[in-house]
PASE-484174 format. One record per atom (N, C-alpha, C): residue number from 1; residue in one letter; x, y, z; chain; atom name. Coordinates in nm, 4 decimals. Layout:
% residues N
{r NUM,"a",{X,Y,Z},"A","CA"}
...
//
This chain:
% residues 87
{r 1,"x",{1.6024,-0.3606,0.2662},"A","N"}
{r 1,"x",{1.5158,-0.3103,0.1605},"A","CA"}
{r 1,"x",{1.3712,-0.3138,0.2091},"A","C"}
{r 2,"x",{1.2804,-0.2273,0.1954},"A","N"}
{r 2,"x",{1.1667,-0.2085,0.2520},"A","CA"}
{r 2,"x",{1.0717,-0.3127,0.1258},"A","C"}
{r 3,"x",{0.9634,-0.3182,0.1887},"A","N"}
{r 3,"x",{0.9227,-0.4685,0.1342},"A","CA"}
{r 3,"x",{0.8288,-0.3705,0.0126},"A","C"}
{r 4,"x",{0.8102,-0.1937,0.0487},"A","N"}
{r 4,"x",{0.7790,-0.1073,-0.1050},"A","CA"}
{r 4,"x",{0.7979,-0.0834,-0.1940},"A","C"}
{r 5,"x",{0.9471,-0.0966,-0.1668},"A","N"}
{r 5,"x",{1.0674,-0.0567,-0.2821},"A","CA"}
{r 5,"x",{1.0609,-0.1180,-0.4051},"A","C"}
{r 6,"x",{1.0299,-0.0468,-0.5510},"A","N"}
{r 6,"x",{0.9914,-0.0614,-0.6270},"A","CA"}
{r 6,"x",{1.1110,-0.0413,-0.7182},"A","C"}
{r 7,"x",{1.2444,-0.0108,-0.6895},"A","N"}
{r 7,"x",{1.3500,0.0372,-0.7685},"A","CA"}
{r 7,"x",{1.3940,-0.0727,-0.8665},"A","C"}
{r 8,"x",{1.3978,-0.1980,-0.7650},"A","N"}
{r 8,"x",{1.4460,-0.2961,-0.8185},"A","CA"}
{r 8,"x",{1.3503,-0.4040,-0.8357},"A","C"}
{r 9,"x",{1.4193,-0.4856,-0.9466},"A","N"}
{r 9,"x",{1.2839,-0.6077,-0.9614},"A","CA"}
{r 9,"x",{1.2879,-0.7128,-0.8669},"A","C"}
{r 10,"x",{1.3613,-0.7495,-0.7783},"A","N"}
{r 10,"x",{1.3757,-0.7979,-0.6387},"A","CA"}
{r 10,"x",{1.2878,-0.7458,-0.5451},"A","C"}
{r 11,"x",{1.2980,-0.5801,-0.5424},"A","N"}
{r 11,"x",{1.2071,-0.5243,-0.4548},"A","CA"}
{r 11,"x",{1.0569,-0.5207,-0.4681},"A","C"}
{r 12,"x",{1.0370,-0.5240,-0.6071},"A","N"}
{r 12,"x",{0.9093,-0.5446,-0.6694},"A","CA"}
{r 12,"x",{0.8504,-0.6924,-0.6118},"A","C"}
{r 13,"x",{0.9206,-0.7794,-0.6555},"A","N"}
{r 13,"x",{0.9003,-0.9185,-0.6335},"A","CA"}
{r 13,"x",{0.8213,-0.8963,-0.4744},"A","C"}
{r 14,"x",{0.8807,-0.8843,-0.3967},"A","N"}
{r 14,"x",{0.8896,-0.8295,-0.2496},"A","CA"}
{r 14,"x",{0.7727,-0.7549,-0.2173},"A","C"}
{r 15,"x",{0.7517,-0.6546,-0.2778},"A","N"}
{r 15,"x",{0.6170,-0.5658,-0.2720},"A","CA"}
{r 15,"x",{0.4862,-0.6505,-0.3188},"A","C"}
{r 16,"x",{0.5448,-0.7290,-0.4291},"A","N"}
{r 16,"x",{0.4194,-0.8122,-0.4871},"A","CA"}
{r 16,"x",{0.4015,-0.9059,-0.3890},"A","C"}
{r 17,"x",{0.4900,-0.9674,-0.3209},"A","N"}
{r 17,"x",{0.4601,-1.0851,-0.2319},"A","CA"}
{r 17,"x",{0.3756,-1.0128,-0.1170},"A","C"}
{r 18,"x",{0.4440,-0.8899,-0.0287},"A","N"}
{r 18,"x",{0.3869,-0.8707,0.0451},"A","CA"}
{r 18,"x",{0.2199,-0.8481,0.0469},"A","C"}
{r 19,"x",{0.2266,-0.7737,-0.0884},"A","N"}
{r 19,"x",{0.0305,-0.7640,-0.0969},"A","CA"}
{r 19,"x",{-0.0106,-0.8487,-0.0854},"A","C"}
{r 20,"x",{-0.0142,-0.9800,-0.1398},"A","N"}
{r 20,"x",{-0.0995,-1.1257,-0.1538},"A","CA"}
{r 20,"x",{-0.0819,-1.1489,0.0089},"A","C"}
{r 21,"x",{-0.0045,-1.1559,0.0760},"A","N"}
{r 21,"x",{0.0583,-1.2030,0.2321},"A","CA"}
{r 21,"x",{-0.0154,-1.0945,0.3218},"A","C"}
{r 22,"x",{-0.0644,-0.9696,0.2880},"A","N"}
{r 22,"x",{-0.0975,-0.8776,0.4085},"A","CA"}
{r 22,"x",{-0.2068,-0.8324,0.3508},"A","C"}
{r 23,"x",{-0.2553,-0.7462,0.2791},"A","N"}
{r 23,"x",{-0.3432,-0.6947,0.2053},"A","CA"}
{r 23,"x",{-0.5258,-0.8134,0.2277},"A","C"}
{r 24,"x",{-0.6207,-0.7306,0.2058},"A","N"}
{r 24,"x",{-0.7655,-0.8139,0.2037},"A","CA"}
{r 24,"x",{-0.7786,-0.8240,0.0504},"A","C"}
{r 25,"x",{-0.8407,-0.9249,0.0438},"A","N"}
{r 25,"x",{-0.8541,-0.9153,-0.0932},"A","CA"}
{r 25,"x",{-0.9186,-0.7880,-0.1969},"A","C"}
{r 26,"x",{-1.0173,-0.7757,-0.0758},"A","N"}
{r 26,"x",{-1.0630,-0.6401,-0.1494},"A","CA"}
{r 26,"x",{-0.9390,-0.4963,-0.2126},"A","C"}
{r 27,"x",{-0.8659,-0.4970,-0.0800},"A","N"}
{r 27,"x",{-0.8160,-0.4466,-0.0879},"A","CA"}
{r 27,"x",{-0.6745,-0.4436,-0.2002},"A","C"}
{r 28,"x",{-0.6464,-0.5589,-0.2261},"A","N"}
{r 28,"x",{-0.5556,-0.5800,-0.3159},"A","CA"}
{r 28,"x",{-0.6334,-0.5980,-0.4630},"A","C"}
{r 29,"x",{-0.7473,-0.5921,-0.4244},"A","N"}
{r 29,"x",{-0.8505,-0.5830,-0.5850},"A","CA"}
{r 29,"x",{-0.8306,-0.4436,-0.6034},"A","C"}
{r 30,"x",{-0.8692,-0.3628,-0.5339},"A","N"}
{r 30,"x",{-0.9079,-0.2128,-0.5766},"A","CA"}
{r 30,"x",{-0.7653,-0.1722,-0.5715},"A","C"}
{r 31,"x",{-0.6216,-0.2133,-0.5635},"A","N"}
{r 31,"x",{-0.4862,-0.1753,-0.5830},"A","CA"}
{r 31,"x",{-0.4521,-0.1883,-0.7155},"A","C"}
{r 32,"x",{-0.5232,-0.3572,-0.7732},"A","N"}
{r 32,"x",{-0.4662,-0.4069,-0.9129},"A","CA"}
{r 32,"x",{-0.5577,-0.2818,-1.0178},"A","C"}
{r 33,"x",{-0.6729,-0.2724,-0.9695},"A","N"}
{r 33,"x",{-0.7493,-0.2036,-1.0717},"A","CA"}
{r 33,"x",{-0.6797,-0.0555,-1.0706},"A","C"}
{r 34,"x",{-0.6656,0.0060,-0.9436},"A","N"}
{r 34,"x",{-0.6114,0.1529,-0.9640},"A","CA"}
{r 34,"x",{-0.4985,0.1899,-1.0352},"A","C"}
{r 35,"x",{-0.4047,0.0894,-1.0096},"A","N"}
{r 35,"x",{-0.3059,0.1153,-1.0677},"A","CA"}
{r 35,"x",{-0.2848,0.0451,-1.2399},"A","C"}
{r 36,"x",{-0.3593,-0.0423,-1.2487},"A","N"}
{r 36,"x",{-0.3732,-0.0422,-1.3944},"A","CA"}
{r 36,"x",{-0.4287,0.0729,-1.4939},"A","C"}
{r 37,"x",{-0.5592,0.1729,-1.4264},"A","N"}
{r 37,"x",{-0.6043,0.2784,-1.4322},"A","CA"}
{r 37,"x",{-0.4987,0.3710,-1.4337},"A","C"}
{r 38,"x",{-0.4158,0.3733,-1.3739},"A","N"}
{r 38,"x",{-0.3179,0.4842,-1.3260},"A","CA"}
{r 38,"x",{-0.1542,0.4716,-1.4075},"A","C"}
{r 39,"x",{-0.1758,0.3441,-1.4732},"A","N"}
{r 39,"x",{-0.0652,0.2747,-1.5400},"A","CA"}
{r 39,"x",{0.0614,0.3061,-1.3881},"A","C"}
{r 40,"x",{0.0771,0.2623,-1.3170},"A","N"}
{r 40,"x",{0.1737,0.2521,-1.2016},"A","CA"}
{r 40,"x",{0.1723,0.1098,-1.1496},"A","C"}
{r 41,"x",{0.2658,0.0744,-1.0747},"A","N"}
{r 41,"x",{0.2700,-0.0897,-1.0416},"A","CA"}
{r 41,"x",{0.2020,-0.1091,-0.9006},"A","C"}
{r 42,"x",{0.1488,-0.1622,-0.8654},"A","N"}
{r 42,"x",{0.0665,-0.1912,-0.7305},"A","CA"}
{r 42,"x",{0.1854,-0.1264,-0.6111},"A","C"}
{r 43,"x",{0.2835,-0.2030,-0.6329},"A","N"}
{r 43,"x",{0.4173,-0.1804,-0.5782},"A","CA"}
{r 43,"x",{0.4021,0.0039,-0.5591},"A","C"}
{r 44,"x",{0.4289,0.1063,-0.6605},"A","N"}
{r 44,"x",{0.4432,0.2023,-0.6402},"A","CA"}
{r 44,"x",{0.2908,0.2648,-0.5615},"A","C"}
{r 45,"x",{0.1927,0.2332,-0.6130},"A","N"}
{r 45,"x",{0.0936,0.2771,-0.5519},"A","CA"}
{r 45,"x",{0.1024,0.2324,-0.3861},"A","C"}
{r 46,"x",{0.1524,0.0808,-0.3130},"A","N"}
{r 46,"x",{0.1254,0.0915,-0.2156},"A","CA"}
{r 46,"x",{0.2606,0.1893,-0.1353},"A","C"}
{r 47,"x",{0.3306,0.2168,-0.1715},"A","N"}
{r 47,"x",{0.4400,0.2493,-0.1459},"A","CA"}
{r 47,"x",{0.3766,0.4237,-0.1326},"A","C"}
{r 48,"x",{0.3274,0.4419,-0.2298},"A","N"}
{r 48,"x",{0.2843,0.5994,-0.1715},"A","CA"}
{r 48,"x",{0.1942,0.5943,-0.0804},"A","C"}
{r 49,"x",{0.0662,0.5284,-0.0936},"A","N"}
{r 49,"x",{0.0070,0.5061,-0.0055},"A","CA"}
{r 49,"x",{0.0561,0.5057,0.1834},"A","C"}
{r 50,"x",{0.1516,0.4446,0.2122},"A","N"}
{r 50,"x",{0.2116,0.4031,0.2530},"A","CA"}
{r 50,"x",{0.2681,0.5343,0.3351},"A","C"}
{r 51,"x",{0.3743,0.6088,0.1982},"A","N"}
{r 51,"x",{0.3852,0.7363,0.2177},"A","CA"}
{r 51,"x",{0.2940,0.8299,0.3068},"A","C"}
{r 52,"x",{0.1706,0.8321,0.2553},"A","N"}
{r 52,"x",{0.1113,0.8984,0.3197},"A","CA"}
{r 52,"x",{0.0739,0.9135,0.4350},"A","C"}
{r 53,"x",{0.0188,0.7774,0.4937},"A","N"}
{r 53,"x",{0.0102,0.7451,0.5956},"A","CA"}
{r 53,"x",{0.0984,0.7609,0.7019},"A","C"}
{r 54,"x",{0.2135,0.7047,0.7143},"A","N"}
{r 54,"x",{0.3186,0.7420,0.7352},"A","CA"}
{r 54,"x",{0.3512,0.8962,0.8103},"A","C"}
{r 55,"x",{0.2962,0.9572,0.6572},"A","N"}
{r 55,"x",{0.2959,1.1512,0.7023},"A","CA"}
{r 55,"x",{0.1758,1.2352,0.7819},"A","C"}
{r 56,"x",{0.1089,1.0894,0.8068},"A","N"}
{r 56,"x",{-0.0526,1.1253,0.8868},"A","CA"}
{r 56,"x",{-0.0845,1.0748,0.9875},"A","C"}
{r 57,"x",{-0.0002,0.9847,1.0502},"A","N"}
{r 57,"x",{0.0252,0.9295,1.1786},"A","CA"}
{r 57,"x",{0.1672,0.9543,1.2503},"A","C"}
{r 58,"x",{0.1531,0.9988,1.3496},"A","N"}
{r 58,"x",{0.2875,1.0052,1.4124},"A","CA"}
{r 58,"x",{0.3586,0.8526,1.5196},"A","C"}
{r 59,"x",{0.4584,0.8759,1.5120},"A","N"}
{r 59,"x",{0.5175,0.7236,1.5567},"A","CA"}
{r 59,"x",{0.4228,0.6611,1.6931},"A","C"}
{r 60,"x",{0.3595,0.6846,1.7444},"A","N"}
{r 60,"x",{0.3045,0.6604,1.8276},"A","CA"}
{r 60,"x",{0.1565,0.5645,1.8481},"A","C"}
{r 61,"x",{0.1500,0.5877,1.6947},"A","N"}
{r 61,"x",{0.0022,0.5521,1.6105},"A","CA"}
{r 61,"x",{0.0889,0.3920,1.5872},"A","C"}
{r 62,"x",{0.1736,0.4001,1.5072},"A","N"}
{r 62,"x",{0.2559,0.2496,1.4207},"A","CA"}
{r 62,"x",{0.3546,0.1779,1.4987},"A","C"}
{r 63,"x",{0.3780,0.2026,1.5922},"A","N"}
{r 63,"x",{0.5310,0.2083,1.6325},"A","CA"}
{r 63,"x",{0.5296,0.0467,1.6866},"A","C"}
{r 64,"x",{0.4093,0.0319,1.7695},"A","N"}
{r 64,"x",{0.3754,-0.1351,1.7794},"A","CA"}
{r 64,"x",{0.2633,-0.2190,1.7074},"A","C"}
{r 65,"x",{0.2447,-0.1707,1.5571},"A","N"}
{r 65,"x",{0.1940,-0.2483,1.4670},"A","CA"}
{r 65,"x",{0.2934,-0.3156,1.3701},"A","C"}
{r 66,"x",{0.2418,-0.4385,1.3353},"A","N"}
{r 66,"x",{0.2971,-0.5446,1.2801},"A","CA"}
{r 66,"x",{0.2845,-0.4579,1.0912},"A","C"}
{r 67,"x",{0.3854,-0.4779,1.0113},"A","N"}
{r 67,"x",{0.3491,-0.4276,0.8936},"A","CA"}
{r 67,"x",{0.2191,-0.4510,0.8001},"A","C"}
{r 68,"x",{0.2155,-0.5595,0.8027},"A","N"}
{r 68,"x",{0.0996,-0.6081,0.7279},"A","CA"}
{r 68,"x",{-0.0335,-0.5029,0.8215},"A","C"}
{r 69,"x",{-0.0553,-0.5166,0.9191},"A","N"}
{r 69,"x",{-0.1591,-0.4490,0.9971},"A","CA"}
{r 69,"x",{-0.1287,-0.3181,0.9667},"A","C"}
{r 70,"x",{-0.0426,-0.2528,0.9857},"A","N"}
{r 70,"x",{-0.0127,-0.0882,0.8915},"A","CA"}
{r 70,"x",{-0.0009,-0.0261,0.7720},"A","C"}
{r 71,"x",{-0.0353,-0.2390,0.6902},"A","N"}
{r 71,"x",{-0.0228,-0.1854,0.5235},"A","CA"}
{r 71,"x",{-0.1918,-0.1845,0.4890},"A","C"}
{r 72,"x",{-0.2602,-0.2880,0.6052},"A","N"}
{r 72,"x",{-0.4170,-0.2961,0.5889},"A","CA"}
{r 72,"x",{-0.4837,-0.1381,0.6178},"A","C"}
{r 73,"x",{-0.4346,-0.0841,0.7425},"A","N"}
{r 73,"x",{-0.5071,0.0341,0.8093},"A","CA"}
{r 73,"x",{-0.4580,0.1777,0.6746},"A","C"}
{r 74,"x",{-0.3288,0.1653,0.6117},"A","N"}
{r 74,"x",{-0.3341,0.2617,0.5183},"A","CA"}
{r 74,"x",{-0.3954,0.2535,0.4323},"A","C"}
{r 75,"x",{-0.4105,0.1723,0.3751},"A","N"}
{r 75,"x",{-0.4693,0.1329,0.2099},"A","CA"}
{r 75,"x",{-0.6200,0.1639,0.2807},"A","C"}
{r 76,"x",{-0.6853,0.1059,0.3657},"A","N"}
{r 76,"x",{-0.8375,0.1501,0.3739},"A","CA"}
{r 76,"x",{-0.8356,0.2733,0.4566},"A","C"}
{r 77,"x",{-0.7463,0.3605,0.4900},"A","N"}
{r 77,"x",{-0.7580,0.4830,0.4816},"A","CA"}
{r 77,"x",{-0.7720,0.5776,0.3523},"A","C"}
{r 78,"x",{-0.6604,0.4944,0.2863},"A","N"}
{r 78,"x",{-0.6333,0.6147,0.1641},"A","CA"}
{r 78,"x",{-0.7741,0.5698,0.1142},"A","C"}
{r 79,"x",{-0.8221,0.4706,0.0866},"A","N"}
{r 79,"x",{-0.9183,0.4330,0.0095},"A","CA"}
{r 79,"x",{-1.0949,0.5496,0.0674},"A","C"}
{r 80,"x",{-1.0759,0.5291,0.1824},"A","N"}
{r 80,"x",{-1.1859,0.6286,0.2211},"A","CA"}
{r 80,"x",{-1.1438,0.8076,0.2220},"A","C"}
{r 81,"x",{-1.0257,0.8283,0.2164},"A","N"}
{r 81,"x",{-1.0015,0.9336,0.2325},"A","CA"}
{r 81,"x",{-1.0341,1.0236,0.0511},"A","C"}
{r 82,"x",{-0.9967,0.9232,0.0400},"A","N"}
{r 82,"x",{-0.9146,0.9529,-0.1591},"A","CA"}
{r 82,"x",{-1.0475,0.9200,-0.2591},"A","C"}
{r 83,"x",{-1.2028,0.8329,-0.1978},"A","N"}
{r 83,"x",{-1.2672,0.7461,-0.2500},"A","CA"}
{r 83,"x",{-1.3312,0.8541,-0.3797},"A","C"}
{r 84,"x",{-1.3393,0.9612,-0.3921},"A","N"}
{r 84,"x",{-1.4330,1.0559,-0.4732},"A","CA"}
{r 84,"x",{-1.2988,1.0254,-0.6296},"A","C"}
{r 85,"x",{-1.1800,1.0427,-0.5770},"A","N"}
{r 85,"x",{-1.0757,1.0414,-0.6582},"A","CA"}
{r 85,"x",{-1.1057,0.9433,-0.7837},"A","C"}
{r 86,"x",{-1.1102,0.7931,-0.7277},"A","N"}
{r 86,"x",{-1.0681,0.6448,-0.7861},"A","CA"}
{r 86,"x",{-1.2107,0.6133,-0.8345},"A","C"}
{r 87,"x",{-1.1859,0.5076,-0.9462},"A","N"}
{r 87,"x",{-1.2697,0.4297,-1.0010},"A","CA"}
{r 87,"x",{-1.3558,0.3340,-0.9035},"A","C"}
//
């Protein structure tokens, strides 16, 4: 189960742990606020996030990064990419 997966409340659990464990604080600040804004669970937001990134780097970019280091470099991508978007 990917540590995004939001299907289940196990997976959630999982997604929630991983933010506190990988995430900057900042960064897991401006997750809790967006997605309260957005009514979505941190979980689903990093999970698209995630998504995206994902669809904007090719394996060559991630392939020897540690997750937490690929969950930091997306989220402050999306965050500069997306910044006009968000609160």
């Amino acid at each position: 189960m990917s540590p995004f997966d939001s299907s289940h409340r196990r997976g959630n659990d999982s997604a929630e742990s991983f933010i506190r464990k990988n995430l900057s604080l900042f960064q897991a600040h401006w997750l809790r606020r967006q997605s309260e804004a957005l009514e979505q669970t941190r979980s689903e937001m990093l999970e698209a996030i995630m998504t995206e990134w994902f669809d904007l780097n090719p394996p060559a970019v991630w392939e020897e990064m540690e997750e937490g280091e690929i969950a930091r470099r997306a989220v402050e991508e999306f965050i500069l990419r997306h910044h006009d978007e968000f609160l």
